[in-house]
N, C-alpha and C positions, 0 to 999 in steps of 0.2 A: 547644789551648784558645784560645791567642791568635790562631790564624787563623778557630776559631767565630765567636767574638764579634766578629772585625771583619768579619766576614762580612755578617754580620745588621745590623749598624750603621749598616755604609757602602758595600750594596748599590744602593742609590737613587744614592748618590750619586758612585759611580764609575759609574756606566752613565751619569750626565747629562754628567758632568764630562771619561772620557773613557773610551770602552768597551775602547781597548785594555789598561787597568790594570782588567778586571775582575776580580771575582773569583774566576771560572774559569780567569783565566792562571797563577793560586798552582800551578797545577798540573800540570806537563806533559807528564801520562798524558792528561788529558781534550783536550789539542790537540791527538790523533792522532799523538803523540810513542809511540813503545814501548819500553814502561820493560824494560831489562837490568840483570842483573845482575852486573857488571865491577866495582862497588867495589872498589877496596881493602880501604876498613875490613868489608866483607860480605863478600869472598873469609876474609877471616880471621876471621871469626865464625863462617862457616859451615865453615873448617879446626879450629876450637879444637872446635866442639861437635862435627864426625862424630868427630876424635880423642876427647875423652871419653868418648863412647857407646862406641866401638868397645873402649877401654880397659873398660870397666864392663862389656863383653859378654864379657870374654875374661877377665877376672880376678874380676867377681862369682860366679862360682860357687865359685871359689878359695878366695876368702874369705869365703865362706859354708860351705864348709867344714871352713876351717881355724875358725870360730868357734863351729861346731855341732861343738863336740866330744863325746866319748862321757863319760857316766856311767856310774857301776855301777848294775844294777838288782836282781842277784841275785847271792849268793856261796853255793854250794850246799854248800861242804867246812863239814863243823862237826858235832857228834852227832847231829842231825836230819838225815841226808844222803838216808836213806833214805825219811823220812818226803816226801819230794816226786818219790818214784820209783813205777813200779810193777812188780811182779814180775810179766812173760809165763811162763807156764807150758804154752803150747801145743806144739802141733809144729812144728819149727822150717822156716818158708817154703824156705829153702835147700836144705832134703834133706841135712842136716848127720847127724853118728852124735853126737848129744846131747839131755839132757834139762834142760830150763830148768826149773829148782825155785823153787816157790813162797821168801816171807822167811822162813818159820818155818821150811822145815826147808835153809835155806840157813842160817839163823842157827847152826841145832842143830848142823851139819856142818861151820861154822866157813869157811864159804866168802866172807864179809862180814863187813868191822865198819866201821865210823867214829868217830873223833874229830874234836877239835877242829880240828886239823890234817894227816891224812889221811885218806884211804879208801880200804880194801882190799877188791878182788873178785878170786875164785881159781877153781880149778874144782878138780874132786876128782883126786886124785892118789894113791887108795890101792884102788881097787875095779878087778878084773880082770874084763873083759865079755865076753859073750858072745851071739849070737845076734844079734837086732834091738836090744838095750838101745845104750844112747850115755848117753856119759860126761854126770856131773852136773857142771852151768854155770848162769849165772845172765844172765838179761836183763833190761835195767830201761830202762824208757821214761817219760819225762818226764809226772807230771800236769799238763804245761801244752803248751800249742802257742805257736808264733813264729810272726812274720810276716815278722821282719828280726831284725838283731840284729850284735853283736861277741860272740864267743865264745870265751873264752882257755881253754885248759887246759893244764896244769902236771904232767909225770909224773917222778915219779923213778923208776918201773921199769915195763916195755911187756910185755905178755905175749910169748912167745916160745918154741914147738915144732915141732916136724915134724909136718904135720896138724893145728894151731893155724891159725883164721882170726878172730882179733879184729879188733875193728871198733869207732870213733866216731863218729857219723854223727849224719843227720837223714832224718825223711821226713812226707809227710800224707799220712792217708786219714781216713775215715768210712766209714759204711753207705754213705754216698750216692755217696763217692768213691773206689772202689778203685784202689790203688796199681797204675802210677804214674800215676795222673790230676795230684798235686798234689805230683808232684817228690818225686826223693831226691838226700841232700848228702855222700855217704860223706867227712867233716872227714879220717879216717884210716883208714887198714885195711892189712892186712898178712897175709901166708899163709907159711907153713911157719916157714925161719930166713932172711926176708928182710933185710937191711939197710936196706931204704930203705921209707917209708910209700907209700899211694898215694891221693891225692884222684881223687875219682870223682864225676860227674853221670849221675843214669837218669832219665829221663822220658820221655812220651810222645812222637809223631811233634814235629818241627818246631823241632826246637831240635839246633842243631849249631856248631861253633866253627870255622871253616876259615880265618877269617881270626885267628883265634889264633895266636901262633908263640912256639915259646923263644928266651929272651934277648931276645925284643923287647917281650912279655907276662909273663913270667914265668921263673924263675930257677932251675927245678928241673931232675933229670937230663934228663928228655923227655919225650914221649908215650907212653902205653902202645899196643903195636901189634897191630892188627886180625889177621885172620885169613890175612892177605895179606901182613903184613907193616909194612904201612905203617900211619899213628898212625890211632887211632882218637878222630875226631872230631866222630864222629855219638853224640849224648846218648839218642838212641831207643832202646829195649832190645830193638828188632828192627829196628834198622838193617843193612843190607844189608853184607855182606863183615864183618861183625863177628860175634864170636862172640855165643850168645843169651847178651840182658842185661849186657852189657860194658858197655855203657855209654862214655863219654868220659872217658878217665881220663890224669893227670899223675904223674908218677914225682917225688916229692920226693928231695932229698938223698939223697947216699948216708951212715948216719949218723942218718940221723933215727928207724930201728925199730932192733932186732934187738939183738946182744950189744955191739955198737957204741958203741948211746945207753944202755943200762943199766949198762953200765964208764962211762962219761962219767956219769953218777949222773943221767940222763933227759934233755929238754928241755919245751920250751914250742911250742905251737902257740895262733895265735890264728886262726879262721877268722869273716871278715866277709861276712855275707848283707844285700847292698842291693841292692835293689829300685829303690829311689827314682832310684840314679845307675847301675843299669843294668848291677851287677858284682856279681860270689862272686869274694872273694880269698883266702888263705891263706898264712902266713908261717909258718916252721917258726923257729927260735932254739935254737939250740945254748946247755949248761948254762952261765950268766955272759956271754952276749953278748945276752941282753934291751933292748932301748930303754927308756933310764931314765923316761921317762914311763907306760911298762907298767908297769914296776917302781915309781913310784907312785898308779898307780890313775886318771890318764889320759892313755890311749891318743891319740893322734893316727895310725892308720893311715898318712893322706897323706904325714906327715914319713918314714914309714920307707923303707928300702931295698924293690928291687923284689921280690913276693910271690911265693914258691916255688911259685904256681898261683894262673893266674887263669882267670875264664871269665867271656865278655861276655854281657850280657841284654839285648843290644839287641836290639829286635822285627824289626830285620831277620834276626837270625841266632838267637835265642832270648828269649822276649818272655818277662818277670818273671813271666805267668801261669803258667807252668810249674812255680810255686812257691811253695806258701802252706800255710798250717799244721800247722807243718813240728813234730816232737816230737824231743827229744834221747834217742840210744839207743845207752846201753851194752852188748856182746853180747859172748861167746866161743862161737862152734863151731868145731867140728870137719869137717873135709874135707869135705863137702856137693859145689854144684855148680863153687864156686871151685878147692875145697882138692884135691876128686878130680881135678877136669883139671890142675892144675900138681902134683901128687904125686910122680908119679913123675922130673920133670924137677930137681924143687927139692930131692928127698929121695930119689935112687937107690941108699944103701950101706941101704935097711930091708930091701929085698928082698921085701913085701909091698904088699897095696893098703893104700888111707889108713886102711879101714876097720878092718881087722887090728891094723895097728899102731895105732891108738887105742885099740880094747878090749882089746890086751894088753899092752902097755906105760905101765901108769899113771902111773909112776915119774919119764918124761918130761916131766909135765907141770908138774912142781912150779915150773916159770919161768913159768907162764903164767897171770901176775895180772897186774890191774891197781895201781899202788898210782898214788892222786892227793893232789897236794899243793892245786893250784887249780881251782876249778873257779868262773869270775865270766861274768855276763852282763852288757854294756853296750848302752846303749841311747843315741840322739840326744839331745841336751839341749832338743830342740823339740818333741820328743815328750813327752805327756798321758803324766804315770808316772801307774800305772794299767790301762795297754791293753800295759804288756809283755810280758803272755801272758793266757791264759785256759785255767781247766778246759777238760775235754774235752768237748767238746761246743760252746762258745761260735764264734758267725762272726765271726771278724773282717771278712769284706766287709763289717758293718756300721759298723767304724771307717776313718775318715777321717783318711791321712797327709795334711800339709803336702807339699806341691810344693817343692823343693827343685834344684840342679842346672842342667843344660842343658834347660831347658823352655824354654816360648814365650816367656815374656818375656826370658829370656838371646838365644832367634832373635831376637824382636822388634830387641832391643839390638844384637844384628849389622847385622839392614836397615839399621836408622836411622843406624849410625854408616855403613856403606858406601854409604846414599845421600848423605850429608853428603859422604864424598869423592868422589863422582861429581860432585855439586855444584860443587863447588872446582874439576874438574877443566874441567867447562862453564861456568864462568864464566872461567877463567882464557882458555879459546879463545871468548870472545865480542868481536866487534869494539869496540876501543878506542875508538873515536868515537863510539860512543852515550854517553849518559846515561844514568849511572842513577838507577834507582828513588829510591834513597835520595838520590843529589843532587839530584833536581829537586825531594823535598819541602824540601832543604833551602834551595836556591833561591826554591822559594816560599813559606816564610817569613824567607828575609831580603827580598824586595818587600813582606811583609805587613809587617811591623816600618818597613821604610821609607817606605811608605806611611802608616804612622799617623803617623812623624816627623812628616811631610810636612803631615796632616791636621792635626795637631796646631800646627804651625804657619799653615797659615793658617787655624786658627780664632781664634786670641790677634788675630791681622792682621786680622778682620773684627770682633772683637770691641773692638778698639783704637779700628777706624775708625767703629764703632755710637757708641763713648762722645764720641771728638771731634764728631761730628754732632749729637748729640745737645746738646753742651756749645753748641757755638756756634751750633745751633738757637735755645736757651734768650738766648744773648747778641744775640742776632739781633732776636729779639721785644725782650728789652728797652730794648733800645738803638732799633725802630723804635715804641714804646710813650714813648719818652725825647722825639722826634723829633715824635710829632703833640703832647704834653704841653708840649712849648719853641713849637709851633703854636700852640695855642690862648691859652694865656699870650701870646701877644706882637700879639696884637688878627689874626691869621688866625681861628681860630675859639675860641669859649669852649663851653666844655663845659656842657652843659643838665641842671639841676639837676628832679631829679624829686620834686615835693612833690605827690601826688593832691591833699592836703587845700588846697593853694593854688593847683593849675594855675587855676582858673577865674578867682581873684581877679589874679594875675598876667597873664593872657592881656587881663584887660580895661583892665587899669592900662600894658601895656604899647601898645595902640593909643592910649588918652590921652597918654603920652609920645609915641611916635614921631611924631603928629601935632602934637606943640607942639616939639620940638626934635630930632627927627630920634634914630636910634640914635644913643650914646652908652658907650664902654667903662665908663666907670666905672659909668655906671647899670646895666649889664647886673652888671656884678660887686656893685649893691650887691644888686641883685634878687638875686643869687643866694649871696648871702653867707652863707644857713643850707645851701647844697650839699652835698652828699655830695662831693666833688672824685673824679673819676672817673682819675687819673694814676695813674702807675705808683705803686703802694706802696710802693714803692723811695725815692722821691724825696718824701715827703709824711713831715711832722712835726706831728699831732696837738697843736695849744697846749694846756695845761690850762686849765680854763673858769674864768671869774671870776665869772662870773654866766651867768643863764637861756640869756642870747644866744649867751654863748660855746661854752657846750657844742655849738653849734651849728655854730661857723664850722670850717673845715677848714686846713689849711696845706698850704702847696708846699715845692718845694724850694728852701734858700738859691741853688743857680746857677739854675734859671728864675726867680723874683723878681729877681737881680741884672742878669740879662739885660734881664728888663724894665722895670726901675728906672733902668737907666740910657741909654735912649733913651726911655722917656713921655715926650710931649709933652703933657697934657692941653688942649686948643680953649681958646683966647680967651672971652672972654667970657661965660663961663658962666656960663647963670643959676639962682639958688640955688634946691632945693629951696623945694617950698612945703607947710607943715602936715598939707592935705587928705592929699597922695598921701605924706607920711611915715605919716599914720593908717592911710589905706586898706593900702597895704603891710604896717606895722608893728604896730598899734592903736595906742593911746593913751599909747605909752610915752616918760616924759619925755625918754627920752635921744636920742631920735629927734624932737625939733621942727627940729630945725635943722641943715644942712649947712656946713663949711665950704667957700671959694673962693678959690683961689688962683688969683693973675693970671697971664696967658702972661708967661712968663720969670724965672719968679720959682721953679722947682722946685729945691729942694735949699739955699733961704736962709732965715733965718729969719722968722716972721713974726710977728704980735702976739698978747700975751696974750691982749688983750681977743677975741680970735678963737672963733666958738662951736663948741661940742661937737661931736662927730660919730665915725665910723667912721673911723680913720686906720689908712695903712698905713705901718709906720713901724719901724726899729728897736729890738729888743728893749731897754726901759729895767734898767737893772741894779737898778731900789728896785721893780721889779712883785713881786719874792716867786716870779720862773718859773726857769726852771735857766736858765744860762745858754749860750746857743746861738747861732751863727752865722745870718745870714738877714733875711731879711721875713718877718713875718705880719700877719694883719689881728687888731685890739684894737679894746676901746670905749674912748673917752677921754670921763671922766665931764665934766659941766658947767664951765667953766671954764676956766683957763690951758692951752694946748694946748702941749706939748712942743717946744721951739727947735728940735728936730737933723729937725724932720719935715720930710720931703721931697715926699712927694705924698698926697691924698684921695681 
């Protein structure tokens, strides 16, 4: 702002003064100078901010995570447990030997109940079958659908048979969208007398996990393996070399199904379905080794150890669409397409097919309930509670997640911070001998700042030299005003008194005199004794009037009177005033018949009483009644005795 304003100021007048301090030099980009950036203080400006950006690109989503923690949205264990399930009663997709019964005649058969604090689901364990019949079991799938979610659940006893294939899971469909169009999440499942659970993905073509690995990813035994041999990590449920519908599945713990975890009095599984950052995880926890944040009601995923199964949803290898409205489904069948092909390897001493030994061994079954102690849904804390699920039917594509994670503005935050040190790194290799940018502005405001000094002094310098000029201008004149005034006073010239109303009678009175006794000073001074006195106002002193006349006459100053006072000579011989030209001059006024005369050499003596009236110029009398003052002036001296100390007339 201080280089604006003097811009504008003292444009004119540095181009008159001197063009190389214009005010285009403030700058030395515009003189073909190329500005670099080698600063110092700008190397390290632009090192503090790429490091902050880069820091914010790399730890914002961190901590946006770690501050978007989960809430509970739903705790499903309680007497109502049922009332937000529904009972499948169809035929069972799998080709299992069982029959999914309606609530009422599961309730009647005692195959369900709920309290406050668990919930039991069984299957029948006292009917001997035969034919095409399959053992009664009970399926319950969620009246609500998910789009994402935390998902705990809490068992103290796992179902467990030979030819038993329970299952926890998730899946979507619709009319519109038949399975697996919109992803399945098998959370748990288990076949025969397995020891260990297995998390499972099926979905459509184009989703597969190859860059997945154990112990790098995940914590659990291994991969479950293809037909080949080798893991199966194609999620397609016609992926090539896998068995049909395998799907991509992880081998949890050993310990986490079977008689294992129900002597150990059950455990805990939490399985996390996000979308948003790109992952499905799953933690198994053994009974008493929970994260005491689980165990009070919030969760921090992030903080816990590494998840007994994970799978990425990155669009490169599996894009999140693969998965949406997804329903929670509790089931028990029996041997179908899983339970028949591992039958006989998992359970060789039955000595029959799965199918046999299900409908005639009922007895078997009595291990194979579910009993749950928890069953909670958590949801993000930035998430609209409200949109945690919906009846069936409802789209969520019409709700709108927050953006969260590694998105664009986290990349953005990368560029910016990795251009800032690319920055740093082309300024530190720029040649040392330029200038820079920022020095040369700084440069040219320390010429602007100096240049106003500068201005600023010599304007007091011309303003100094205006008032001296001026002053002694002023002493000039009246000192040469002093100089014609001591002129004219001292008989070089007298100053011409301007009366209109008398020039005429003056003009004609004064060729009668000159033709009878030649000019004369005193006569011009008495001619002129009603004057205006044209001298310096400086040097004139106003007598107060005594009478009509006075008010008339004017005063000088005591040093031009004394000057002239003391060289007059007035001429010999002088002859007296005569009556007529007192009249003509004066009228008829008594005080004016007669002049006095004083002889040559007689100036400054006294002279006689008897001497007549007239104009005298003479020393102020101390009994006039006037203030008393230094000087000459002209007074009337009335009829009579004329004053000793007078010196001249």
């Amino acid at each position: 702002s201080c280089k604006k304003s003097l811009m504008e100021k003292t444009w004119n007048w540095r181009e008159e003064t001197d063009a190389s301090l214009s005010p285009k030099s403030y700058h030395g980009g515009r003189d073909g100078v190329k500005p670099s950036w080698n600063s110092p203080g700008l190397c390290f400006f632009a090192f503090v901010l790429g490091g902050a950006l880069l820091i914010c690109a790399v730890f914002a989503p961190r901590a946006a995570a770690s501050t978007d923690i989960y809430v509970i949205r739903h705790s499903f264990v309680g007497d109502d447990f049922f009332t937000h399930w529904s009972f499948y009663d169809g035929p069972d997709p799998t080709h299992g030997t069982v029959e999914f019964v309606t609530f009422e005649e599961a309730s009647g058969r005692g195959l369900i109940s709920a309290a406050f604090d668990r919930v039991y689901m069984g299957v029948d364990a006292t009917e001997v079958l035969s034919g095409s019949q399959g053992r009664k079991a009970v399926r319950l799938e969620s009246n609500e659908w998910f789009k994402d979610g935390l998902f705990i659940i809490e068992l103290d006893h796992a179902p467990i048979a030979c030819g038993a294939w329970p299952a926890f899971w998730m899946y979507g469909e619709d009319s519109q969208h038949a399975w697996p169009r919109w992803g399945e999440y098998d959370i748990l499942e288990a076949v025969h007398n397995q020891t260990y659970a297995t998390t499972t993905l099926h979905t459509r073509s184009n989703c597969d996990q190859r860059d997945v690995n154990k112990d790098l990813d995940f914590s659990g035994s291994a991969w479950a393996g293809n037909e080949q041999g080798g893991p199966a990590k194609n999620c397609w449920v016609h992926a090539p070399r896998e068995y049909e519908n395998q799907g991509c599945g992880q081998k949890q713990p050993q310990g986490s199904w079977g008689t294992a975890l129900n002597q150990a009095g059950g455990g805990t599984w939490a399985a996390e379905w996000d979308p948003d950052r790109r992952k499905i995880r799953t933690w198994f926890f053994r009974k008493g080794q929970e994260p005491a944040d689980l165990l009070s009601k919030r969760p921090n995923p992030d903080t816990w150890e590494m998840p007994t199964s994970f799978f990425t949803l990155h669009s490169k290898y599996c894009s999140p669409e693969h998965f949406k409205h997804m329903r929670l489904v509790f089931d028990t069948t029996f041997c179908g397409d899983y339970g028949d092909a591992t039958f006989s390897s998992s359970c060789p001493a039955t000595g029959m097919s799965c199918k046999d030994y299900v409908q005639k061994n009922p007895h078997v079954f009595s291990e194979a309930y579910w009993s749950i102690r928890t069953l909670d849904v958590y949801r993000r804390s930035s998430e609209q509670p409200g949109v945690l699920s919906a009846p069936v039917g409802v789209n969520y594509e019409q709700v709108k997640r927050p953006s969260s994670g590694w998105t664009f503005s986290g990349l953005l935050l990368i560029s910016l911070g990795m251009t800032g040190m690319i920055g740093i790194c082309y300024a530190m290799l720029k040649k040392a001998d330029e200038t820079s940018m920022l020095d040369q502005e700084m440069q040219g405001l320390s010429s602007c700042m100096e240049d106003l000094r500068e201005m600023d002094v010599e304007t007091k310098v011309d303003q100094t030299r205006r008032w001296f000029s001026e002053t002694f201008s002023g002493l000039v004149e009246n000192l040469s005003g002093l100089v014609e005034n001591l002129s004219e006073v001292t008989g070089m010239r007298r100053p011409e008194a301007v009366h209109p109303q008398r020039t005429q009678r003056i003009e004609l009175e004064e060729s009668h005199q000159q033709a009878a006794m030649g000019s004369h000073p005193t006569r011009q001074l008495e001619r002129n004794f009603g004057s205006q006195d044209r001298m310096n106002s400086g040097n004139l002193v106003r007598p107060p009037p005594t009478t009509s006349f006075m008010s008339r006459a004017s005063a000088v100053t005591s040093q031009a009177w004394s000057s002239v006072m003391g060289r007059y000579q007035p001429p010999a011989g002088r002859a007296p005033s005569t009556n007529s030209l007192a009249n003509s001059q004066f009228g008829s006024h008594p005080s004016m018949q007669s002049y006095m005369h004083i002889p040559q050499g007689t100036q400054g003596s006294p002279v006689a009483a008897s001497s007549p009236k007239g104009w005298n110029y003479q020393r102020q009398p101390s009994n006039t009644g006037v203030a008393a003052s230094s000087g000459w002036q002209l007074t009337l001296s009335p009829t009579g005795t004329r004053p000793l100390y007078q010196t001249a007339t």
